[in-house]
C-alpha positions as CSV (number, residue, x, y, z in Angstrom):
1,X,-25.1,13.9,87.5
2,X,-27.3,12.8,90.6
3,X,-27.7,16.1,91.4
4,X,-28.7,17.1,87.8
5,X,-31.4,14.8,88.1
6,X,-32.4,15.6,91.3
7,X,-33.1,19.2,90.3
8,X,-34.8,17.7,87.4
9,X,-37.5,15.8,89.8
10,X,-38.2,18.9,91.6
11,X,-38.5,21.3,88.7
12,X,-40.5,18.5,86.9
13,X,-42.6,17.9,90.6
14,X,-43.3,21.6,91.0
15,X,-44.5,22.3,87.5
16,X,-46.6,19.2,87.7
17,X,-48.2,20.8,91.0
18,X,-48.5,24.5,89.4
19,X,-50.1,22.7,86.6
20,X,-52.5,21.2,89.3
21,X,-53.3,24.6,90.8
22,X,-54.1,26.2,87.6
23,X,-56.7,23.1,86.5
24,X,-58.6,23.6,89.5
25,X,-58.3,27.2,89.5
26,X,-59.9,26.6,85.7
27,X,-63.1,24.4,87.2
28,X,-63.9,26.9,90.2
29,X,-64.2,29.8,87.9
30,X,-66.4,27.4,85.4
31,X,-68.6,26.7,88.3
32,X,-68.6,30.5,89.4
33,X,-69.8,31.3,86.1
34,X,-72.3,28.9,86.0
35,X,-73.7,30.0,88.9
36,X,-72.8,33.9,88.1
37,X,-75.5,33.1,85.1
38,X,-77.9,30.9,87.1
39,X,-77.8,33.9,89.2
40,X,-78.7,36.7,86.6
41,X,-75.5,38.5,88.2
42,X,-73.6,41.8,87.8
43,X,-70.2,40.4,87.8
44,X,-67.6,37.6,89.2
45,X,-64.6,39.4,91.6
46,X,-61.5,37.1,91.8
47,X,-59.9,37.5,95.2
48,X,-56.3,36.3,95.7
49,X,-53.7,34.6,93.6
50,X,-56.1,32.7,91.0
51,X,-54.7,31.7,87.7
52,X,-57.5,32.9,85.4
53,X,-57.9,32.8,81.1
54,X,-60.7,34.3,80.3
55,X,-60.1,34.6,76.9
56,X,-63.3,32.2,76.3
57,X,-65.5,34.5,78.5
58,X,-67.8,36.6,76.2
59,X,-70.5,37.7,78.8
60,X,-70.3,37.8,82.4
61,X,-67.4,40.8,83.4
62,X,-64.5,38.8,85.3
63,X,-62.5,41.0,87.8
64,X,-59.8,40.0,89.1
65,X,-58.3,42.5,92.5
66,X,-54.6,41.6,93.0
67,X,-53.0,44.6,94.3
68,X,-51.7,43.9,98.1
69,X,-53.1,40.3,98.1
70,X,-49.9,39.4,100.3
71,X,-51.8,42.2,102.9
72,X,-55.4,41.0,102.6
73,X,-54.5,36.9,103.1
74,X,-52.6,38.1,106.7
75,X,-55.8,39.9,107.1
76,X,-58.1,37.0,106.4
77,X,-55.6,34.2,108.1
78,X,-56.1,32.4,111.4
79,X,-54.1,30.1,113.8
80,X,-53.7,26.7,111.7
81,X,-56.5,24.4,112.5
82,X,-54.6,21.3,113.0
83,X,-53.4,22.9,116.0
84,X,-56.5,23.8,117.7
85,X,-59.1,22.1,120.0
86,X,-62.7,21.2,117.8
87,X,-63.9,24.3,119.3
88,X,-61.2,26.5,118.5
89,X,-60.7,25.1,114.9
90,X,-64.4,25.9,114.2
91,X,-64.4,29.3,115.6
92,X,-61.4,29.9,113.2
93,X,-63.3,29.0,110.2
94,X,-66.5,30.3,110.9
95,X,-64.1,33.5,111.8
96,X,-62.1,33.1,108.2
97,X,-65.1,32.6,106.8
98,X,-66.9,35.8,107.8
99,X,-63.7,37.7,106.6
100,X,-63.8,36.5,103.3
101,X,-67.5,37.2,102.8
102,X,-66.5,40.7,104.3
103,X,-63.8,41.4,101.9
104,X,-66.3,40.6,98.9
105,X,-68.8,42.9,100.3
106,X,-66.5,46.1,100.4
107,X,-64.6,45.3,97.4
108,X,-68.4,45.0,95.6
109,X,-69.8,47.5,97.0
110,X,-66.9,49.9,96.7
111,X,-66.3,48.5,92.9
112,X,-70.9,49.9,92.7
113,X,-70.0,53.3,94.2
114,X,-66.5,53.7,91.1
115,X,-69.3,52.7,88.8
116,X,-66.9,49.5,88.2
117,X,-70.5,47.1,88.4
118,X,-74.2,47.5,88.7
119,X,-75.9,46.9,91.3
120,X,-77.1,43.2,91.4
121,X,-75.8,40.0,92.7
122,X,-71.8,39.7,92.7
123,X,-70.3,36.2,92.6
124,X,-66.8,36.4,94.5
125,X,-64.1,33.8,94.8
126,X,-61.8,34.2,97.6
127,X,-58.5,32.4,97.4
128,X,-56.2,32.2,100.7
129,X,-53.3,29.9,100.8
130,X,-54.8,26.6,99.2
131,X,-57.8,27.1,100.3
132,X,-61.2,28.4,97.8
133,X,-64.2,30.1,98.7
134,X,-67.4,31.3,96.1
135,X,-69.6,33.7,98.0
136,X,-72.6,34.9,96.5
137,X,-73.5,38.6,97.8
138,X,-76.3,40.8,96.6
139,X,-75.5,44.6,96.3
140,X,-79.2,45.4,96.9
141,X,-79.0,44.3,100.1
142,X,-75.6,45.7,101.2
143,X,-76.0,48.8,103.5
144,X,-72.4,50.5,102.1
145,X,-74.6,50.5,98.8
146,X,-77.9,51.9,100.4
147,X,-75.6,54.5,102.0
148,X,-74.1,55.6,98.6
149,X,-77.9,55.8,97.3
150,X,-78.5,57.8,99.8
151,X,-75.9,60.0,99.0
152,X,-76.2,60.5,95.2
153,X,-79.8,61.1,96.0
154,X,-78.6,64.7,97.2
155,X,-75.3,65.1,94.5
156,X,-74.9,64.0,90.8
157,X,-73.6,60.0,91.6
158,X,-71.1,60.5,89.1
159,X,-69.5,63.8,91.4
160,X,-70.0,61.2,93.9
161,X,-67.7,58.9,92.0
162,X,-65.2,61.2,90.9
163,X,-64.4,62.6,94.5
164,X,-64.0,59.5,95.4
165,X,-61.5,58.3,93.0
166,X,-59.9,61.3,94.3
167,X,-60.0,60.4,97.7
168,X,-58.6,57.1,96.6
169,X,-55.8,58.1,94.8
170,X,-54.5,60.5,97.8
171,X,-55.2,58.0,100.6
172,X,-53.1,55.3,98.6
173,X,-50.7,57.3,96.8
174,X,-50.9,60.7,98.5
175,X,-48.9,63.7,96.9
176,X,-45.1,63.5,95.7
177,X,-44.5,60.8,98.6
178,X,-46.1,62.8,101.1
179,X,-49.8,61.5,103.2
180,X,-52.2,64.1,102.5
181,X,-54.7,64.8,104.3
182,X,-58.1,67.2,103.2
183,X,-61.3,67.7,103.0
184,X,-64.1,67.7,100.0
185,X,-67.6,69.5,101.1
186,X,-69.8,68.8,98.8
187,X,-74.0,70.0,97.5
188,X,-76.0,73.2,99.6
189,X,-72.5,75.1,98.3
190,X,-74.6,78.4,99.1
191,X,-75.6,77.9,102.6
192,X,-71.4,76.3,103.2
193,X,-70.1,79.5,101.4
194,X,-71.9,81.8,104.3
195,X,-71.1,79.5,106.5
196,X,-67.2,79.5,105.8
197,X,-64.2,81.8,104.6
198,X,-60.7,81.7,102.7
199,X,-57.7,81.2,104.8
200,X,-56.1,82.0,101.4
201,X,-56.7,83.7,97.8
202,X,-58.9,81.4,96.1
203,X,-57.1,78.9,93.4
204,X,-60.1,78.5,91.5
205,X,-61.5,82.4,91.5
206,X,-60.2,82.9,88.3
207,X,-60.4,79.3,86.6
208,X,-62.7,78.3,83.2
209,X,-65.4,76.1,84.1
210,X,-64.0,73.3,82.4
211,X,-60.9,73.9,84.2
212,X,-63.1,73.8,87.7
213,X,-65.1,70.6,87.3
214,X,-64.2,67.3,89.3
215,X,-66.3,65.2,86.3
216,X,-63.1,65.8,84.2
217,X,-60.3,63.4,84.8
218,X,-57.4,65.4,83.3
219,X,-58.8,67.8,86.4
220,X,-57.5,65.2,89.1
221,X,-53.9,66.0,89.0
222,X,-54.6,69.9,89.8
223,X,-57.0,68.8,92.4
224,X,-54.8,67.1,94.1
225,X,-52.1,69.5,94.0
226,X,-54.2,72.0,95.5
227,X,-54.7,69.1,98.5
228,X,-51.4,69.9,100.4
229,X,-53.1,73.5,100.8
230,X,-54.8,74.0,104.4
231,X,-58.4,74.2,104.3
232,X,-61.0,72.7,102.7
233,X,-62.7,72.7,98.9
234,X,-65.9,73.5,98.1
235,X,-67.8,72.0,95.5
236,X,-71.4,71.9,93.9
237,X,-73.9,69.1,93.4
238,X,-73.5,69.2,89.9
239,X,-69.1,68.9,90.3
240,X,-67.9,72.9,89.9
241,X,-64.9,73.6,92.4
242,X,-66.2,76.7,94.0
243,X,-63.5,77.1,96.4
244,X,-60.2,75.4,98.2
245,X,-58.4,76.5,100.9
246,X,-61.9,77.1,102.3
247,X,-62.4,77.5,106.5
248,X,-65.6,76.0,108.1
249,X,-66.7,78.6,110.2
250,X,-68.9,75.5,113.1
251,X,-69.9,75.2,116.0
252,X,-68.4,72.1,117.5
253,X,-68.1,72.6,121.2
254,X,-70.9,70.0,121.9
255,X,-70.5,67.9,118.6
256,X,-69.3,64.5,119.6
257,X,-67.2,62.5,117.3
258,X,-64.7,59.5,117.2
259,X,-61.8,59.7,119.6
260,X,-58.6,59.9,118.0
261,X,-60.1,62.4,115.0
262,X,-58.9,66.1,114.3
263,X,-60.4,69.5,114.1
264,X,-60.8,68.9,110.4
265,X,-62.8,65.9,111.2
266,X,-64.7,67.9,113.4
267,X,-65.4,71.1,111.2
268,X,-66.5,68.8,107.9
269,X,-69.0,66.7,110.1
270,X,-70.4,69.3,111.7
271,X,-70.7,71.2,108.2
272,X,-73.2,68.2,107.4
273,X,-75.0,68.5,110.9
274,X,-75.5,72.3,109.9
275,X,-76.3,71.8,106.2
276,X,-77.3,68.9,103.7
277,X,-73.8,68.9,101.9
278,X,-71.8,65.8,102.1
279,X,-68.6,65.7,102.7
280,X,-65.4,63.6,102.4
281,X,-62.3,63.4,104.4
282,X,-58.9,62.0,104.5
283,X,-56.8,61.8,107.2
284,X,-53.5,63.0,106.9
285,X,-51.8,60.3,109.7
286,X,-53.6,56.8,108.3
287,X,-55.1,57.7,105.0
288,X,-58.5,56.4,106.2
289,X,-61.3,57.9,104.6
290,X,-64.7,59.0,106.4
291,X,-67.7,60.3,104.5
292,X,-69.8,62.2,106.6
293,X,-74.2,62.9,106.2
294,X,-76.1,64.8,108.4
295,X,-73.6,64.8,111.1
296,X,-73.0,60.9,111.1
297,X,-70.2,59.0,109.3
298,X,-71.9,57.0,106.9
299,X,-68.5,55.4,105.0
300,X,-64.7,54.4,106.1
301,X,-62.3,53.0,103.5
302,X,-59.2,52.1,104.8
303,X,-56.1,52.7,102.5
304,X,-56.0,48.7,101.5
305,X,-59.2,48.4,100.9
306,X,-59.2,51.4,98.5
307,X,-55.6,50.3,96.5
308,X,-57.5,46.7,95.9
309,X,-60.4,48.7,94.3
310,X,-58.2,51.0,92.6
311,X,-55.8,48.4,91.0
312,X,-58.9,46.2,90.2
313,X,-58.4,44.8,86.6
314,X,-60.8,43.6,84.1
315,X,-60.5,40.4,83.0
316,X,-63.6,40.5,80.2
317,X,-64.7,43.5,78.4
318,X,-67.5,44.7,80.9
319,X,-69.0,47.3,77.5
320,X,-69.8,43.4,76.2
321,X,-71.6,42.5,79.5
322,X,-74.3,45.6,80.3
323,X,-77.3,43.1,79.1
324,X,-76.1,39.6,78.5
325,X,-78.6,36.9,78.4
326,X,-78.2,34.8,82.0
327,X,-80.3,32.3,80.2
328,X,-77.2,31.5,77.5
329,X,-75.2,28.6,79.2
330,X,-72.7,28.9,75.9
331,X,-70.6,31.3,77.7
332,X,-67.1,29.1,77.9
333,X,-65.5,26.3,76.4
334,X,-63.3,23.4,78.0
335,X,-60.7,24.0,75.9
């Protein structure tokens, strides 16, 4: 009976504590909206293991990124403070706190360049272990986001977006539980034809247009099918697979890059040196992928960072949010 009661105590102790946690999870998302509106901004991105119901929320759009959240809080934890010197504890938290404000300035800008949020000012609330953290970050002045402008001022952005949801997909996934590794050169496809050949028959020779543009989803799963094959595809500004199992015919012998990177490395960024394409690569051993622009690698997205992105969910109907009113306060209750 003791022991019946005992369990009790604890069951009713812990609920009383989760009941706690999701309270004050409740207020710092009220205040994040407040500010989110005070702010004018594009969005709120939940970080972490943050008990949300945003079943009252009718305006701003609510994110919430849990996939490998387990991976991201080892990434963002330091020694425990009690244990360090003054000068240690605060290099710790000033160290914490940098990767937090990090990890909201990829996820945002990586959430701009999937067409996920506009670009703006993104509230984000970090949670790690008991700890909270709102950051405020604005997109316009983050430099992945410049770099993505830059970009989609030479291809169509949404080609831009739909390689790489692509690249995404095979750097988190890969192909039947195999890492892939490939390469997408994309824009000036004339000057990259003559300046490469087909290590085998063409795949897409033969293909209808629709059946040959990356702006179709229901295109991804032949695309990355035709990703195991060596070589590397071809595609136009506007998102028509020209070619795959395409050989970049460079000169690399005095083209420095990254130690550590292959010859496919190599050949795409030199492509870009040579031409204005653009082009996207995967690495086969880590996943990581490298956008390359005029010879210089402009992006890297790590497979983590790219699984939060991917498995990022909505929490509010962004379609409701394009043009809400930041001057409308009514935007949740306290019920």
């Amino acid at each position: 009976m003791k022991e019946m009661i005992g369990d009790q105590t604890k069951k009713n102790v812990a609920g009383n504590a989760d009941a706690k946690s999701v309270k004050m999870a409740g207020q710092i998302c009220r205040c994040a909206i407040d500010l989110a509106v005070s702010c004018g901004s594009v969005a709120v991105i939940l970080i972490g293991d943050i008990p949300f119901d945003a079943s009252s929320i009718c305006s701003v759009p609510v994110f919430h990124v849990k996939a490998g959240i387990r991976d991201v809080m080892d990434w963002l934890s330091v020694p425990k403070k009690s244990s360090l010197p003054i000068e240690e504890c605060a290099e710790s938290i000033e160290k914490e706190s940098g990767r937090k404000t990090d990890l909201v300035r990829t996820i945002s800008a990586l959430s701009f360049g999937l067409d996920k949020i506009r670009e703006g000012t993104v509230i984000g609330i970090v949670r790690s272990d008991d700890d909270y953290s709102i950051i405020v970050h604005d997109l316009r002045d983050n430099d992945m986001v410049r770099l993505i402008n830059d970009c989609c001022s030479r291809i169509n952005p949404d080609v831009f977006r739909s390689i790489l949801k692509v690249a995404i997909d095979l750097s988190v996934k890969g192909r039947e539980g195999k890492k892939v590794g490939t390469a997408f050169i994309v824009g000036d496809e004339k000057e990259v034809l003559s300046r490469s050949h087909q290590m085998i028959i063409n795949p897409y020779k033969s293909q209808e247009p629709e059946e040959k543009s990356v702006l179709r989803p229901e295109n991804y799963e032949s695309i990355e099918g035709l990703a195991q094959l060596d070589g590397a595809f071809i595609i136009s500004s506007e998102g028509e697979i020209i070619a795959a199992g395409r050989y970049l015919d460079v000169d690399a012998h005095d083209f420095r890059i990254e130690k550590g990177l292959g010859s496919r490395h190599i050949s795409a960024a030199s492509i870009t040196r040579d031409t204005i394409a653009i082009a996207f690569i995967i690495s086969e051993s880590g996943g990581t992928i490298r956008v390359y622009m005029d010879g210089k690698e402009i992006l890297k997205i790590n497979p983590q960072t790219g699984e939060l992105v991917n498995d990022m969910e909505a929490c509010s109907n962004p379609e409701n949010c394009i043009s809400y009113d930041p001057g409308n306060k009514n935007l949740y209750s306290d019920s």
